[in-house]
C-alpha positions in Angstrom: -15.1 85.0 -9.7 -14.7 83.0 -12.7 -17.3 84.4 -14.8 -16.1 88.1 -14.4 -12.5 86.9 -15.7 -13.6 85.1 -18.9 -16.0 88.4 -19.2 -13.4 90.5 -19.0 -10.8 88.3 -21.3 -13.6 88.2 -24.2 -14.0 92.3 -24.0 -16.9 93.9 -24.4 -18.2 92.1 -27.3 -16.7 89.0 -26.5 -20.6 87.6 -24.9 -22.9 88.3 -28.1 -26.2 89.5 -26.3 -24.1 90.0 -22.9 -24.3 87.5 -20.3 -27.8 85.9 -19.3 -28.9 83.8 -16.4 -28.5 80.5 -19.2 -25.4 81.4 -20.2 -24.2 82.0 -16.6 -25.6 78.4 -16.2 -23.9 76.5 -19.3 -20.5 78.0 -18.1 -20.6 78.0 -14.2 -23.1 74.5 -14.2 -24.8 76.5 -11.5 -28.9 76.1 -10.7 -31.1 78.8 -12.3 -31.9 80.6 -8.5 -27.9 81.0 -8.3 -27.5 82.5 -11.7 -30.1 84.8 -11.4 -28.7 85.1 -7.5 -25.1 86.0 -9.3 -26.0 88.3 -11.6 -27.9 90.3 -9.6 -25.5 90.8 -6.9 -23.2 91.9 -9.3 -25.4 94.2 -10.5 -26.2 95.9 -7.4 -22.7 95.9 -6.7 -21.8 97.8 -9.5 -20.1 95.4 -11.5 -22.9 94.2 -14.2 -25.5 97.0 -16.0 -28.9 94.8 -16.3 -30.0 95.4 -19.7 -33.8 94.0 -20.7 -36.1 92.2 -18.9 -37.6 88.8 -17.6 -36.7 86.6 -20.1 -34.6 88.7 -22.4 -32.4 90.0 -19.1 -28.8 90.4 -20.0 -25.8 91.8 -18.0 -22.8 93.7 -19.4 -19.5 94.4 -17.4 -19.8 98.3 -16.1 -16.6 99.4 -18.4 
């Protein structure tokens, strides 16, 4: 996945905030449903810590 390689390239700083559902969006051009789809997938699958909620969700790669 795209996303999780220019994640990983920036470092753990590299995504001031982490990486939200309208980030996700700007980058990938993706629809709202499939961000928030993304991201949470990756969560569950280990790969993203969810950080915040509703509006103020935010992922980080699980270092």
């Amino acid at each position: 996945m795209q996303i999780l390689r220019r994640m990983l390239e920036e470092g753990p700083d590299g995504f001031e905030g982490g990486m939200s559902a309208k980030k996700y969006m700007t980058i990938t051009g993706a629809s709202k449903a499939t961000a928030t789809r993304d991201l949470q997938d990756l969560a569950e699958k280990g790969i993203l810590v969810r950080a915040g909620a509703g509006r103020s969700t935010h992922y980080q790669i699980d270092l």
